[in-house]
C-alpha positions as CSV (number, residue, x, y, z in Angstrom):
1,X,17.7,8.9,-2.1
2,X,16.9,9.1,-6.0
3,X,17.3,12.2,-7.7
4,X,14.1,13.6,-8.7
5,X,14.0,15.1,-11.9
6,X,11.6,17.9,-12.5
7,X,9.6,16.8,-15.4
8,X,9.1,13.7,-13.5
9,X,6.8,14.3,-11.4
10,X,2.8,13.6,-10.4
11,X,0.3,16.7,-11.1
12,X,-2.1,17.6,-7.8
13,X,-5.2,16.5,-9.5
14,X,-3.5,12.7,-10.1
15,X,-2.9,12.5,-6.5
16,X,-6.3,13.9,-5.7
17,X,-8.1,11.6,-7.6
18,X,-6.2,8.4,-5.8
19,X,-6.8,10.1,-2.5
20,X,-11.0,10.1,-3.6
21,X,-10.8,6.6,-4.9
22,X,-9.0,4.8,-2.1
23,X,-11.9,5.3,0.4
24,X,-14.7,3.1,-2.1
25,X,-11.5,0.5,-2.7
26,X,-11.7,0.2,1.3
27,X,-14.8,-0.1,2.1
28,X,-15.2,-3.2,-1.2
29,X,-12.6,-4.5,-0.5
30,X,-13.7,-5.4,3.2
31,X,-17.3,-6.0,2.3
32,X,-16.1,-9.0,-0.3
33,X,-13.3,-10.3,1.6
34,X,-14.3,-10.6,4.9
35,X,-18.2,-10.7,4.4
36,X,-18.6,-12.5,0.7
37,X,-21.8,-14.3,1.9
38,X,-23.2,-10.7,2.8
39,X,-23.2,-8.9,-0.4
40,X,-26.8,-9.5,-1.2
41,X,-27.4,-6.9,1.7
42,X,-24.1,-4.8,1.7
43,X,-22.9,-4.8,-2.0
44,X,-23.9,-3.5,-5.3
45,X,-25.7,-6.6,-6.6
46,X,-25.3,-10.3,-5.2
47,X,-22.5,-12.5,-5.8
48,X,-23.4,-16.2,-4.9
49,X,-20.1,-17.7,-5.3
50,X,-17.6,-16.4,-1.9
51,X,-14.9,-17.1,-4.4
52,X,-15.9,-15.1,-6.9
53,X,-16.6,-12.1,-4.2
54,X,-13.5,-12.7,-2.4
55,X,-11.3,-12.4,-5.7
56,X,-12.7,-9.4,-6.5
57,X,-11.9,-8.0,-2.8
58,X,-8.8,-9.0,-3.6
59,X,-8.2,-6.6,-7.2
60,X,-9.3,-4.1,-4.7
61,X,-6.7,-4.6,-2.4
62,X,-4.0,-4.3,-5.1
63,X,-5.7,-1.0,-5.8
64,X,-5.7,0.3,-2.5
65,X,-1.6,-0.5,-2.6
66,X,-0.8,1.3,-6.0
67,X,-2.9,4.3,-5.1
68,X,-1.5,4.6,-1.5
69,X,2.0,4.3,-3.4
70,X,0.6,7.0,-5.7
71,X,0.3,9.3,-3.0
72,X,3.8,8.1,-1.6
73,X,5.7,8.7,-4.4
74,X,6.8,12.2,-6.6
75,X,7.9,10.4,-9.6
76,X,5.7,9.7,-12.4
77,X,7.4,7.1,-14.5
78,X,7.5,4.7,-10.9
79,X,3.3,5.0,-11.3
80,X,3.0,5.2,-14.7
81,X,2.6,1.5,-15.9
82,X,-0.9,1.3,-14.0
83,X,-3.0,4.0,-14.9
84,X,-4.0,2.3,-18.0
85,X,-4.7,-1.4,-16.5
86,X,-7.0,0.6,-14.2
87,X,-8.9,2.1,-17.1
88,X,-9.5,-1.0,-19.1
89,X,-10.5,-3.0,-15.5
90,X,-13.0,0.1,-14.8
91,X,-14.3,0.0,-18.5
92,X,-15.4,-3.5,-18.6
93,X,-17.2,-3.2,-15.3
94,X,-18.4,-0.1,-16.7
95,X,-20.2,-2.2,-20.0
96,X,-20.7,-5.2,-17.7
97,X,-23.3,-3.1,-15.4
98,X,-24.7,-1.8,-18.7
99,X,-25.1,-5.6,-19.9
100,X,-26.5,-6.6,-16.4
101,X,-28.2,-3.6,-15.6
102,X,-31.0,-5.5,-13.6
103,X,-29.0,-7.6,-11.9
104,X,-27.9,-4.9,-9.6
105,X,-29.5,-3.7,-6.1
106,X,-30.9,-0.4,-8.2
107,X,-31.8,2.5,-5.4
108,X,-29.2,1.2,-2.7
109,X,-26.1,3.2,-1.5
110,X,-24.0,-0.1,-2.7
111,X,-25.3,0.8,-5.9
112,X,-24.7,4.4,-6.1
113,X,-21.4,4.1,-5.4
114,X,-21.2,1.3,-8.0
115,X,-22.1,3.2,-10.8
116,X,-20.5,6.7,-9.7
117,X,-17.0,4.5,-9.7
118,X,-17.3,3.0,-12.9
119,X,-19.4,5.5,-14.8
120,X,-16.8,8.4,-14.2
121,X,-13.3,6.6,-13.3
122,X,-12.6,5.1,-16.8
123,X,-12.9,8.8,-18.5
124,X,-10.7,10.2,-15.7
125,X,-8.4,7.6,-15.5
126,X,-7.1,7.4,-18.8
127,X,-7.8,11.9,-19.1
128,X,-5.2,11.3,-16.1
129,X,-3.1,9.4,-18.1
130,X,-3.1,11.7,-21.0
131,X,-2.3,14.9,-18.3
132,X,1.1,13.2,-16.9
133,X,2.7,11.1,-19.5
134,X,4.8,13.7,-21.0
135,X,6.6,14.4,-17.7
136,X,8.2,11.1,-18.8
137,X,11.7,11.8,-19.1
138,X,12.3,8.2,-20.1
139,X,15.9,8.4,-18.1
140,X,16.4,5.6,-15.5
141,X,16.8,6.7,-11.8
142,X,20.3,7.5,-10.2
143,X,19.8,4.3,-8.2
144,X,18.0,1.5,-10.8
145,X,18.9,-1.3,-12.7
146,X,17.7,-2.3,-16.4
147,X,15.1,-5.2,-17.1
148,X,16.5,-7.2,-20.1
149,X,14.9,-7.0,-23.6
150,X,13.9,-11.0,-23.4
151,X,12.8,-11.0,-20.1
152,X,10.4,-8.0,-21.1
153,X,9.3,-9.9,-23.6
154,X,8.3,-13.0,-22.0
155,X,6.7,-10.6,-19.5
156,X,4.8,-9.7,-22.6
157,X,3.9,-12.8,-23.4
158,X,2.4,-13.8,-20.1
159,X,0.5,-10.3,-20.4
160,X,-1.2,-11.3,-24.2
161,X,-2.1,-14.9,-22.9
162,X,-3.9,-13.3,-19.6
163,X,-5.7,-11.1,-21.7
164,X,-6.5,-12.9,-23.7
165,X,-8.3,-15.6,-21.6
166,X,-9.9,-11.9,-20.1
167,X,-11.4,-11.2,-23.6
168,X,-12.9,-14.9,-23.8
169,X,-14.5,-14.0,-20.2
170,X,-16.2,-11.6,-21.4
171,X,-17.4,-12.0,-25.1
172,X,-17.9,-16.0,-24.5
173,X,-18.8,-16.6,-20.8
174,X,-21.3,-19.4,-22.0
175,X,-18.3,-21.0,-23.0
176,X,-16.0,-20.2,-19.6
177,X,-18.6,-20.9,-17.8
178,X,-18.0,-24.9,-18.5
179,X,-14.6,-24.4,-18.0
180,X,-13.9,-22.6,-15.2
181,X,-13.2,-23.9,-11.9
182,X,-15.9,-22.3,-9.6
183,X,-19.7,-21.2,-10.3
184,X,-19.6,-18.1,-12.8
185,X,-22.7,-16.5,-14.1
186,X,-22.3,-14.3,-17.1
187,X,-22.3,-11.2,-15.2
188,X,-19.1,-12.5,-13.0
189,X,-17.7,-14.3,-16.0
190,X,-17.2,-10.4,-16.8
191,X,-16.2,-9.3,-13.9
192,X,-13.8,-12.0,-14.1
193,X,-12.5,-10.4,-17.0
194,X,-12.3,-7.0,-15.6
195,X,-10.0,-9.1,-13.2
196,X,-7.7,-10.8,-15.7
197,X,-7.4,-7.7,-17.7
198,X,-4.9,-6.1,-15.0
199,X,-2.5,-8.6,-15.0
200,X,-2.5,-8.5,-18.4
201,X,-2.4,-4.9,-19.3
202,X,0.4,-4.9,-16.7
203,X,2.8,-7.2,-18.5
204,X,2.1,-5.7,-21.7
205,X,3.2,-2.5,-19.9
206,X,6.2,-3.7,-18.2
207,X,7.4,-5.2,-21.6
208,X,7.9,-2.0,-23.0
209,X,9.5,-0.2,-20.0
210,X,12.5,-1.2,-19.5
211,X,13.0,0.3,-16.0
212,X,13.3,-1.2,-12.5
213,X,11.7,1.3,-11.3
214,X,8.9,1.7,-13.2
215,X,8.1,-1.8,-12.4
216,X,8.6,-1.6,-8.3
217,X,4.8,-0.3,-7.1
218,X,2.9,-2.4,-9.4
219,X,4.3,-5.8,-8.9
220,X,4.4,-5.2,-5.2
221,X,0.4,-4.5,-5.8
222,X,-0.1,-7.4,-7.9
223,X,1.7,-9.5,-5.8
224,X,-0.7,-8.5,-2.3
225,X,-3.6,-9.1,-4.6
226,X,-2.0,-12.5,-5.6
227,X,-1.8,-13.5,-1.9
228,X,-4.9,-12.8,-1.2
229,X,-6.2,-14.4,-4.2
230,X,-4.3,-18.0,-3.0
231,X,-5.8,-17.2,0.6
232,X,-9.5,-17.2,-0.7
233,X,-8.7,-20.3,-2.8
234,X,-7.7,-21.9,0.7
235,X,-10.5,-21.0,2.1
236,X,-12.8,-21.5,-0.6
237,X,-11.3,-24.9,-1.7
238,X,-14.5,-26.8,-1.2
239,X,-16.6,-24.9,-4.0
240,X,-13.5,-25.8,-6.8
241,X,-14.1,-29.0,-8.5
242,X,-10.4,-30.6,-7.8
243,X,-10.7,-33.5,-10.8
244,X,-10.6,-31.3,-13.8
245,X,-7.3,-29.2,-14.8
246,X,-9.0,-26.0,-14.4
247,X,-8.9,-25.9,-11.1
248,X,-5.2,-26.6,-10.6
249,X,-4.3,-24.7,-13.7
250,X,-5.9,-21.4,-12.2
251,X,-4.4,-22.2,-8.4
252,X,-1.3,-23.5,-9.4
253,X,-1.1,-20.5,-12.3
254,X,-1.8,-18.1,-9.4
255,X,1.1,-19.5,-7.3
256,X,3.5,-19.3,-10.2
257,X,3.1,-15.9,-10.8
258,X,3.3,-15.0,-7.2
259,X,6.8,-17.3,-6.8
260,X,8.2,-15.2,-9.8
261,X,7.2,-12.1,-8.8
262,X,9.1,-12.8,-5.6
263,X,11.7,-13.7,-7.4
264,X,11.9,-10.8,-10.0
265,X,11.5,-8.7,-7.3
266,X,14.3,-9.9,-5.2
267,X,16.4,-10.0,-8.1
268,X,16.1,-6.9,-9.7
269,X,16.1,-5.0,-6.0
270,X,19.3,-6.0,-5.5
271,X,21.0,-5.3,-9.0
272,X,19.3,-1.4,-9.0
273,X,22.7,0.1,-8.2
274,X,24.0,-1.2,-11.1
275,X,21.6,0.6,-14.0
276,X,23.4,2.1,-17.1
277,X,24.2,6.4,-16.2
């Protein structure tokens, strides 16, 4: 087991706050997943494309997985790289149901739960952030392994480029629209970026940690929301439009990240004995 070190740890109102938000990421998450062609009647506005619905069920997943892992774990610095990610996705949905505002099923549950979520979580989030991060010792585990300066940085990379293609989502969706693979309106086109803007933020993160272990929990999450993601293309396959590059650039994109988180994974796991004391 990995020594603990005292100023590493995860204050009570952290862990409460994951314990209040994983109960809304359930109940989305099954709504758009499993009942996408419902959300007119169940859901905070309607979402015509099952793709689009779907996808997002599928962010929610990965956020049901990092705070569950939240609440599993006592160190901070293994948690750390996903707080922010979380408040930039939560603050573009936040201006996106500003921008939309009457798009939205106003005087609904669906919707009250909506805009509780994103009108509160990005302040909290990041004032969360703020509380823990100097418990950061910055020391590696007794039991880790050390993620190489180029490899962070092509993890970098990939995190700019996402982003990037997040920030054209939302302050040109006229423009993604035309390109994108499936249906988008411009209120998904932003939720879209809300999406992209994880990943992203995530590799940006991981570039300047260079810590196994501060990596573990949120690739595992990414990766679950990966797999579903490639699951609802499967299914969804019929709305994509197969003959331009989009559509295998975003499913084939999708399956590339998911083989080298595997891979990444795999690696690094079995090389944490081996970190620097």
């Amino acid at each position: 087991m990995n020594k603990v070190n005292s100023s590493d740890r995860i204050f009570i109102e952290t862990r409460w706050v994951a314990g209040l938000v994983i109960p809304f990421l359930v109940i989305a998450f099954v709504i758009l997943y499993f009942f996408p062609h419902s959300t007119a009647r169940l859901f905070a506005w309607e979402i015509k494309s099952p793709m689009t619905a779907m996808m997002l069920g599928s962010a929610y997943a990965g956020g049901i997985y990092y705070f569950s892992g939240l609440l599993m774990t006592r160190q901070w610095h293994r948690i750390k790289v996903g707080l922010i990610p979380v408040t930039i996705f939560a603050s573009i949905l936040n201006v996106a149901t500003i921008l939309h505002w009457d798009k939205f099923n106003h005087g609904t549950l669906p919707f009250f739960a909506w805009v509780s979520l994103y009108f509160t979580t990005p302040f909290i989030v990041f004032a969360l952030w703020l509380r823990n991060r100097g418990q950061d010792t910055n020391q590696p585990d007794t039991n880790d392994a050390s993620i190489p300066t180029l490899l962070r940085f092509v993890l970098g990379a990939v995190g700019a480029t996402t982003l990037a293609i997040a920030i054209f989502l939302f302050l040109n969706p006229a423009l993604m629209i035309k390109l994108w693979p499936w249906t988008l309106t411009p209120l998904t086109s932003r939720v879209m970026s809300a999406m992209f803007s994880l990943p992203g933020m995530v590799g940006l993160g991981m570039a300047l940690d260079s810590r196994w272990s501060s990596a573990q929990i949120i690739l595992q999450s990414q990766g679950f929301s990966i797999l579903l993601i490639l699951a609802a293309v499967f299914r969804n396959r019929a709305d994509f439009n197969w003959s331009t590059p989009g559509s295998w650039l975003f499913a084939g994109g999708l399956a590339g990240m998911l083989a080298g988180i595997i891979v990444f994974y795999a690696y690094f796991n079995g090389r944490k004995k081996t970190q620097i004391k």
